[in-house]
Legacy VTK file of the C-alpha trace (Angstrom):
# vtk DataFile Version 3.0
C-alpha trace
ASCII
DATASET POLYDATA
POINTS 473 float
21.754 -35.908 0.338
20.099 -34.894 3.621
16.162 -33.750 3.696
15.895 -30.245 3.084
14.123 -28.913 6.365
12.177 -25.911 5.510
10.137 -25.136 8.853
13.836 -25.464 10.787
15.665 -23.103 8.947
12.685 -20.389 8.806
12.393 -20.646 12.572
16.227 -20.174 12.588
15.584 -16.730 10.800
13.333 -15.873 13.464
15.225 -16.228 16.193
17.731 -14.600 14.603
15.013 -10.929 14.844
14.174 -12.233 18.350
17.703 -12.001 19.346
18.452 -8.557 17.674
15.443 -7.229 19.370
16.634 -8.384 22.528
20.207 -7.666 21.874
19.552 -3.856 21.202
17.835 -3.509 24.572
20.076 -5.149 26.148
22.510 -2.548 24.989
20.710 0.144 25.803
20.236 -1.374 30.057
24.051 -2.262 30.048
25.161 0.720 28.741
26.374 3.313 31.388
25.572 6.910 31.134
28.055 8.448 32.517
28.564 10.930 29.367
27.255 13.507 28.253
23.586 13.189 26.800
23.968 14.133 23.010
27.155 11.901 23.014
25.358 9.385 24.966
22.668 8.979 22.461
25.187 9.231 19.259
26.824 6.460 20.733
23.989 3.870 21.322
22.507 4.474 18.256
25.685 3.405 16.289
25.804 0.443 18.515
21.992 0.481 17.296
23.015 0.224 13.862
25.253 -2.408 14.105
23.196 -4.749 14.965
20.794 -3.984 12.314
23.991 -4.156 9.953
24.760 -7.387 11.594
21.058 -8.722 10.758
21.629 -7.463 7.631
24.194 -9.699 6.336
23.317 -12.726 8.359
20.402 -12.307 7.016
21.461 -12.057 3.237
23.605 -15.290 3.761
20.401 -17.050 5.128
18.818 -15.663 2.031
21.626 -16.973 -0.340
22.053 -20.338 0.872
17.980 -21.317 1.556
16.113 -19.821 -1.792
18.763 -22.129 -3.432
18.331 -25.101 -1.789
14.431 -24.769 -1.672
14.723 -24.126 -5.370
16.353 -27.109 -5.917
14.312 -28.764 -3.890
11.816 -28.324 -5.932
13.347 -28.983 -9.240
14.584 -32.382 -8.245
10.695 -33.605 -6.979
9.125 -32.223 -10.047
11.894 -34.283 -12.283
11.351 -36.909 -9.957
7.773 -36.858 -10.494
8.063 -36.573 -13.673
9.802 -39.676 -14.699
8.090 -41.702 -12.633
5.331 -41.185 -15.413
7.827 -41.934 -18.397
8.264 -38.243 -19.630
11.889 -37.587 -20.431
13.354 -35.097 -18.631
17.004 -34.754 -19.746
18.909 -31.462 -18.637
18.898 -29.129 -20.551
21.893 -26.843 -20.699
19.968 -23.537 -21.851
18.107 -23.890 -18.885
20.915 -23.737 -16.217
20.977 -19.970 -16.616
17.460 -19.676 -16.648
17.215 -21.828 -12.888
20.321 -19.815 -11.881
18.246 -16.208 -12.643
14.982 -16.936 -11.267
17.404 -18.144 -8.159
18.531 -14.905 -7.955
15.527 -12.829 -8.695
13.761 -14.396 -5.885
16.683 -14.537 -3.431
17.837 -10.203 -4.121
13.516 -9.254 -3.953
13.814 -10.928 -0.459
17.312 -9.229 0.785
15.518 -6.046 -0.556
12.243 -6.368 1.674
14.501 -7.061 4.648
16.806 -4.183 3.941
14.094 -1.899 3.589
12.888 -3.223 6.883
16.010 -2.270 8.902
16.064 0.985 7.178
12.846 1.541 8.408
13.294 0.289 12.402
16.939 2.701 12.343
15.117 5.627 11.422
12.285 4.445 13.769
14.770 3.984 17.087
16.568 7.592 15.536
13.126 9.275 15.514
12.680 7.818 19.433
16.027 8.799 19.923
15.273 12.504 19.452
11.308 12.362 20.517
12.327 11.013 24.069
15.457 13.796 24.246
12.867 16.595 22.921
10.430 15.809 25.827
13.244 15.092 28.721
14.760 18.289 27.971
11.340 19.860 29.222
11.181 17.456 31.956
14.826 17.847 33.034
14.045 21.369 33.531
11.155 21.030 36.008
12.673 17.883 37.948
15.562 16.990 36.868
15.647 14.227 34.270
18.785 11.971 34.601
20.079 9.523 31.383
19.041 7.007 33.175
15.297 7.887 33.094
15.613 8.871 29.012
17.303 5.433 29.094
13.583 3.625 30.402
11.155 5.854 28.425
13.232 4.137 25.396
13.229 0.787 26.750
9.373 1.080 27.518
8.561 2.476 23.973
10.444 -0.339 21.913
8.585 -2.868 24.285
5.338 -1.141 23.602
6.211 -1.097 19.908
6.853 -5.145 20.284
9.371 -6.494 18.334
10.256 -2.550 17.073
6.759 -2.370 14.610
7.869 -2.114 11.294
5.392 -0.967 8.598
5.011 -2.132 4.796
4.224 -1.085 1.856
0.655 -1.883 1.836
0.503 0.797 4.889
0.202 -2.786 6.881
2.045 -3.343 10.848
4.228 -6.580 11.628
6.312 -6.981 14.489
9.733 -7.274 13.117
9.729 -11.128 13.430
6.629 -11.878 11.893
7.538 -9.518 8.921
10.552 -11.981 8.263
8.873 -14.911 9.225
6.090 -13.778 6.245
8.637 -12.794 4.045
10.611 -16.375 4.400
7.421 -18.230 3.851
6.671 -16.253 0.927
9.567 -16.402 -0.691
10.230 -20.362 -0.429
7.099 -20.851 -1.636
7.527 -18.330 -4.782
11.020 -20.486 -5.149
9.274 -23.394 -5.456
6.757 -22.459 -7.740
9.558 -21.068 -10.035
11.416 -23.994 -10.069
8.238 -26.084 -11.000
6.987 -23.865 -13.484
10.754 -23.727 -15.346
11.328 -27.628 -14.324
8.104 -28.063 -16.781
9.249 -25.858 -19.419
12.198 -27.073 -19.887
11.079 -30.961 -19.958
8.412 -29.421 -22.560
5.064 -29.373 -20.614
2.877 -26.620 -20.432
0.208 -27.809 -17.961
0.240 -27.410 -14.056
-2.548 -27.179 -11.109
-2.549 -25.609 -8.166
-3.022 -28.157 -5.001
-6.402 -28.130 -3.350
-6.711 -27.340 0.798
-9.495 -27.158 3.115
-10.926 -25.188 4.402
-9.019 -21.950 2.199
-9.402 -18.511 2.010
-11.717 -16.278 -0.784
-8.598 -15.617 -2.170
-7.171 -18.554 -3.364
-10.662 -20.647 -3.175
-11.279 -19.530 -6.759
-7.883 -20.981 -7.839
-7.521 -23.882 -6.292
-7.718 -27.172 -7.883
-7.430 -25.873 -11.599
-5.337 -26.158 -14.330
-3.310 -23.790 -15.880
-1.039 -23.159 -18.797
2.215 -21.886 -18.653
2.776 -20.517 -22.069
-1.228 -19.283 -22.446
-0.861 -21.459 -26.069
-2.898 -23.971 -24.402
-6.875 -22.659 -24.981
-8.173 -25.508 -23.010
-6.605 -23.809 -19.901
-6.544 -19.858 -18.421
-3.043 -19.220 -19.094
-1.028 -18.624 -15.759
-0.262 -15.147 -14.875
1.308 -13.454 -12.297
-1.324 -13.064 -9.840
-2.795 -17.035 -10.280
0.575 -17.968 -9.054
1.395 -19.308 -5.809
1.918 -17.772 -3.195
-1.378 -16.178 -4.068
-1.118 -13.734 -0.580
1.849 -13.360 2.292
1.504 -17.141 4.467
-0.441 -18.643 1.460
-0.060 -22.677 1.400
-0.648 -23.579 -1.852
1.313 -24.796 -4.349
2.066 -25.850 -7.742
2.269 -29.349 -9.488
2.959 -30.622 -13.005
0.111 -31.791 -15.240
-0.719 -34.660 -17.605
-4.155 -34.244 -18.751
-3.481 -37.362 -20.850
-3.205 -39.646 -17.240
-6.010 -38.031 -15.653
-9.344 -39.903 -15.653
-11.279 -36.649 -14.957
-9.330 -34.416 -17.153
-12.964 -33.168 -19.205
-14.315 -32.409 -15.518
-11.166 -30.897 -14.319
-11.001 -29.086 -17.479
-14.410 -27.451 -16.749
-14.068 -26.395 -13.641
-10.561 -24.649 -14.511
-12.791 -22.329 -16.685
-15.132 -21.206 -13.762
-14.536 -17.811 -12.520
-11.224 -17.339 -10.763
-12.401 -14.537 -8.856
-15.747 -15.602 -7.593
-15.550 -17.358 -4.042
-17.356 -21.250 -4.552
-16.877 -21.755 -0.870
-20.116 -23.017 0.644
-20.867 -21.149 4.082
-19.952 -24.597 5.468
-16.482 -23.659 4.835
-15.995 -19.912 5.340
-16.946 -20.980 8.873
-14.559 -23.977 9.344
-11.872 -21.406 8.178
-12.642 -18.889 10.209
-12.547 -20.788 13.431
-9.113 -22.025 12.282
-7.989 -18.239 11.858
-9.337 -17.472 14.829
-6.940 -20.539 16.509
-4.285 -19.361 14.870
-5.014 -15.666 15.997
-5.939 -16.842 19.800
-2.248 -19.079 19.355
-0.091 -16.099 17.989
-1.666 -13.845 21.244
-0.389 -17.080 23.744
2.892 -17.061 21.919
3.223 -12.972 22.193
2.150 -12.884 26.198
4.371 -15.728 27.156
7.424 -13.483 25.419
6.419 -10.648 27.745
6.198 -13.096 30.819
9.420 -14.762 30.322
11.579 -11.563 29.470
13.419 -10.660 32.263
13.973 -7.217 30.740
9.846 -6.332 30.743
8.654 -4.173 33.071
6.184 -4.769 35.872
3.371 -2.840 33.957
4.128 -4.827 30.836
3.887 -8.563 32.209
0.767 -8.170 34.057
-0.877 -6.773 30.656
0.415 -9.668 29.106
-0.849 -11.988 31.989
-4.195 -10.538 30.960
-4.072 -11.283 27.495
-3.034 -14.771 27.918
-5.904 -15.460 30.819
-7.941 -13.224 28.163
-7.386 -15.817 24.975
-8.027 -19.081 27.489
-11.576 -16.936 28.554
-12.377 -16.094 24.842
-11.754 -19.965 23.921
-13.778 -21.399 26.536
-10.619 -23.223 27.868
-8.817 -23.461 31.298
-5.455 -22.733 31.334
-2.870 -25.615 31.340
0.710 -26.445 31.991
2.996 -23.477 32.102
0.303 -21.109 31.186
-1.663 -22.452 34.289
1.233 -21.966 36.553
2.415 -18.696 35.395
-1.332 -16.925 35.317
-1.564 -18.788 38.932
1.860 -15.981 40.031
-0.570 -13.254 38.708
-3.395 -14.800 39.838
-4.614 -11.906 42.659
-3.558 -8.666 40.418
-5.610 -10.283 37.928
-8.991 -10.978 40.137
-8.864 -7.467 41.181
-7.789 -5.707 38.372
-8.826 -8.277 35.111
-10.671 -5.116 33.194
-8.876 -1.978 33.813
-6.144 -1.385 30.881
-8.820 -2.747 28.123
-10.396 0.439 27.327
-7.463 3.182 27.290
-7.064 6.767 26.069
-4.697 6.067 23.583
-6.904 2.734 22.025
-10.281 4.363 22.432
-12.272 5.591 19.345
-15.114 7.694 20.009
-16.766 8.968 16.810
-17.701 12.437 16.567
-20.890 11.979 15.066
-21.981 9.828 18.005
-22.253 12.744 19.850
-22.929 15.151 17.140
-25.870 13.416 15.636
-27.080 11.445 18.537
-25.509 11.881 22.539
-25.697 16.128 21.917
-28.310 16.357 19.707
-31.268 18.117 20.583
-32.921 17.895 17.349
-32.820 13.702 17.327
-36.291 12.400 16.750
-35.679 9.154 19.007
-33.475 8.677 22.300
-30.785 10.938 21.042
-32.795 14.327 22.407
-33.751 12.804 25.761
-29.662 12.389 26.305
-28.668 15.940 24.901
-31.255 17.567 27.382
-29.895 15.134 29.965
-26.620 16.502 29.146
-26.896 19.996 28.767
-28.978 20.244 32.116
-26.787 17.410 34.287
-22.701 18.330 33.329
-23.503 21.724 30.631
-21.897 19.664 27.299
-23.511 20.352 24.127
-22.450 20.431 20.187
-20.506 23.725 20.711
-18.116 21.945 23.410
-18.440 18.374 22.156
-14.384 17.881 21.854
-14.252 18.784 25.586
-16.692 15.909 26.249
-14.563 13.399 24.222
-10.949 14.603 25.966
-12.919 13.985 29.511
-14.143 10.449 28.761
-10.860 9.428 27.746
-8.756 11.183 30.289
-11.241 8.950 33.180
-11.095 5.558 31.225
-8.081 4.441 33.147
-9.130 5.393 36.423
-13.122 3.374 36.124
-12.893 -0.628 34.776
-14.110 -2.367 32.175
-17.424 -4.427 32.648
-17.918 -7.237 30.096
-21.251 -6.836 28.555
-21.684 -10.216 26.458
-20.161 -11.142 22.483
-21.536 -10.751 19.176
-20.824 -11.239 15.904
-18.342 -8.033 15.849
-16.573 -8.500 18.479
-17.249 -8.127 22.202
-18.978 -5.685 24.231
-18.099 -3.620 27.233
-19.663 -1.014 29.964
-17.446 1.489 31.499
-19.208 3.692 34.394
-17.440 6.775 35.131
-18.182 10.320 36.935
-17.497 13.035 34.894
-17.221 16.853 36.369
-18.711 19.149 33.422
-18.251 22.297 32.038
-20.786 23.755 34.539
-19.028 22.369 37.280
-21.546 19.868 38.492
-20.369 16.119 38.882
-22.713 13.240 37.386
-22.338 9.181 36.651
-22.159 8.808 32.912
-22.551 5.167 31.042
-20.263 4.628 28.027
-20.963 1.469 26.163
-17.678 0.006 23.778
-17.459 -2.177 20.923
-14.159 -3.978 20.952
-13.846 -4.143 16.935
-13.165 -7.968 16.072
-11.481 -7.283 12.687
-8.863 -4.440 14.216
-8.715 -4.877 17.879
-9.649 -1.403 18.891
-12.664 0.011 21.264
-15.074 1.963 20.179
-17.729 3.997 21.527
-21.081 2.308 20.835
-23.261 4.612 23.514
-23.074 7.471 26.012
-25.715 8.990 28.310
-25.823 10.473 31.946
-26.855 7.501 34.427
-29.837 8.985 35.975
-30.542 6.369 38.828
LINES 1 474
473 0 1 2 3 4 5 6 7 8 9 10 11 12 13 14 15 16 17 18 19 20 21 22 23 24 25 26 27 28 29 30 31 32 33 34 35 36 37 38 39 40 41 42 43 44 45 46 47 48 49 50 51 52 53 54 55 56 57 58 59 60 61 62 63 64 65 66 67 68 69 70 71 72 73 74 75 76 77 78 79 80 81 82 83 84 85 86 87 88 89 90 91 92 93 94 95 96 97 98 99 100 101 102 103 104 105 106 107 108 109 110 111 112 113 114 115 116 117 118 119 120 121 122 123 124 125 126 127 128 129 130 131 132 133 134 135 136 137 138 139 140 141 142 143 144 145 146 147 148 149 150 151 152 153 154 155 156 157 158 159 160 161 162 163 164 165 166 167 168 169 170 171 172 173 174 175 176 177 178 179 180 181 182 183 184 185 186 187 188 189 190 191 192 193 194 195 196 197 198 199 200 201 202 203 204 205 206 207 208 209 210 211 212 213 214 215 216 217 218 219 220 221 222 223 224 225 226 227 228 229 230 231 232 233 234 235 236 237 238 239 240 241 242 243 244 245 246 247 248 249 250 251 252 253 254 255 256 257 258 259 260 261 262 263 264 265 266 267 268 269 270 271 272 273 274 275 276 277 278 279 280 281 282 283 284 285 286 287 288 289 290 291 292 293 294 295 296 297 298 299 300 301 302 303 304 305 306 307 308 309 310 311 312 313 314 315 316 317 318 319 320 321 322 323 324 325 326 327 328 329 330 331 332 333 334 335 336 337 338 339 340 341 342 343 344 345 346 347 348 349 350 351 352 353 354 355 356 357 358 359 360 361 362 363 364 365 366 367 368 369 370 371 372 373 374 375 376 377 378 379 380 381 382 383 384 385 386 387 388 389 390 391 392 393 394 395 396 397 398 399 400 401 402 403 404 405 406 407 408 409 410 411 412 413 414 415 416 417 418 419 420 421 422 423 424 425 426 427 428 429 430 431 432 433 434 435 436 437 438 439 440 441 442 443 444 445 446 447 448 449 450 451 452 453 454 455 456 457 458 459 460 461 462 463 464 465 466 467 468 469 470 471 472
């Protein structure tokens, strides 16, 4: 019987998004419009739709054939296991449709979660569909708007979207390929757990532990490396619910194995230390670090792997590949490495856009936070025991903004962010910091240099306003 790849046939599934991705915008360049507009649109989306149908049930049959065979997998090395240590582990026929439901629980949860997700993405393109259409109609009336230009306002939103975004449950945003490459990792691994935890049962042990890796997250740090009983009728052991079982999160590594306490030399210290707190993180600061740096690698990898599919899309825009020539000469900066091989020679193409332009684009009006009570309570406040007042009289005197005209203050920072650059400031501990210099025309009329100091937030990605005052060198 030929090894059971698992990696292979989850990056199979992936291309399989990548190509419907690429495969609806490709429909929507090729397509002529030489119709009229509502029939136009009526007619790309079902072509839209198909696709997604077509996703659908390749999808399903990838579904349908791997959860099986992981299963199995599974089955066979905990048998295997098994009776290399002398425990009998005949097959029991009671237990076929047990192994043939769990099989099928686990397989229909994950053609659900992918079903839901094209639902999701053809109402998404729909609601583009209509939102572009809506705004061209306007624009068709003061300079005539042709299909054609409808046709790149749709190609430049999906590309901006990545992947078409797709959002879960949890309220959370994948990119339509990492959503199924989650959900594929997730649900092998809750496969193979199954078939361990009914392999056991039905050879009549009760005992399994969850496998130990370093360094691990605060979730499953707690769990890892204990023992657990299946049936709860075990008091030496928590019993294994739900939420102890691997996959403990989406991506999570760990796994389960079968358990003889009876061949286990430690089994009164293992047995000790499965009654610790499974909810407290042990993990000495040692380790939180070590993981985080290999998060962070994995994060500054992911970015690489996103850029380059910009770069080598023949489809992206202009705009869009030199942002993404950023980001990739961004994660090499942010890594303290040089760029190498193909990165090296493709950053080398963009090499003069980016010497000139490497910081505009960071800080933009639509990405840029600026809290009102920054101004509010500090920037505009007269009444501000410290620095705040000296900037509010600065303000009021130099452009005319105060608290009564705040919002107009906020709109006119971020309308001049694209047109002034980004100047790195330094890193800390939240993420890194950056200076934008801009001059702002007031209320009153006058014209003055303002300073706006950014955070860009480590944990989400997204500027925010750190510091504002009127530059009065």
């Amino acid at each position: 019987m030929p090894q059971l790849d698992e990696e292979k046939l989850i990056q199979q599934l992936i291309q399989l998004y990548r190509w419907g991705f690429e495969e609806i915008l490709r429909r929507i360049i090729e397509k002529e419009a030489k119709k009229q507009a509502v029939r136009y649109w009526r007619d790309l989306l079902k072509e839209v739709y198909e696709i997604l149908q077509q996703l659908d049930t390749e999808t399903k049959e990838w579904v349908e054939q791997v959860v099986g065979q992981v299963y199995t997998k599974a089955s066979a090395e905990t048998r295997t296991y098994l009776q290399g240590l002398d425990i009998v582990t005949k097959v029991d026929p009671n237990f076929t449709q047990i192994h043939q439901r769990a099989i099928n629980a686990i397989a229909s949860s994950m053609i659900m979660s992918m079903h839901d997700s094209f639902q999701f993405i053809g109402r998404r393109i729909d609601d583009e569909f209509r939102r572009i259409a809506l705004e061209e109609a306007g624009r068709k009336m003061a300079s005539g708007t042709t299909i054609d230009d409808m046709k790149q306002r749709l190609i430049q939103r999906l590309l901006d979207q990545g992947q078409t975004a797709f959002v879960d449950k949890l309220g959370r945003k994948w990119r339509l390929d990492s959503y199924a490459e989650m959900v594929a990792r997730t649900t092998t691994r809750e496969a193979a757990s199954a078939a361990t935890i009914n392999t056991c049962r039905e050879a009549g042990l009760d005992l399994v532990k969850i496998t130990t890796h370093y360094p691990t997250c605060e979730k499953c740090a707690p769990l890892q490396g204990k023992v657990f009983s299946i049936s709860g009728q075990d008091k030496r052991y928590p019993k294994l619910e739900d939420r102890y079982r691997p996959p403990i999160h989406p991506n999570c590594r760990h796994s389960l194995h079968p358990y003889v306490r009876e061949l286990d030399p430690e089994a009164d210290k293992v047995q000790k230390y499965s009654n610790t707190s499974l909810i407290k993180d042990p993990r000495s600061e040692e380790e939180k670090q070590a993981y985080k740096e290999m998060r962070d690698a994995v994060t500054i990898a992911t970015n690489r792997k996103r850029a380059r599919e910009v770069l080598y899309n023949e489809v992206a825009p202009l705009e869009d590949k030199l942002k993404a020539a950023r980001q990739l000469q961004r994660s090499y900066e942010k890594a303290g490495q040089k760029p190498r091989g193909q990165d090296a020679a493709i950053l080398k193409h963009y090499q003069d856009w980016l010497k000139e332009n490497a910081r505009f684009g960071i800080i933009t009006p639509e990405n840029a936070h600026i809290p009102e009570n920054k101004l509010l309570g500090y920037a505009l406040n007269m009444e501000h025991a410290k620095g705040g007042r000296d900037k509010a009289i600065a303000f009021e005197k130099a452009l005319g903004y105060n608290k009564i005209n705040y919002r107009q203050l906020i709109e006119d920072v971020k309308a001049n962010l694209s047109k002034y650059p980004a100047v790195y400031k330094g890193k800390t501990k939240y993420g890194d910091k950056y200076e934008v210099r801009m001059e702002l025309t007031g209320p009153n009329g006058k014209t003055a240099p303002v300073v706006t100091g950014w955070l860009i937030e480590k944990e989400t990605g997204r500027p925010r306003l750190t510091t504002i005052y009127v530059d009065k060198r």
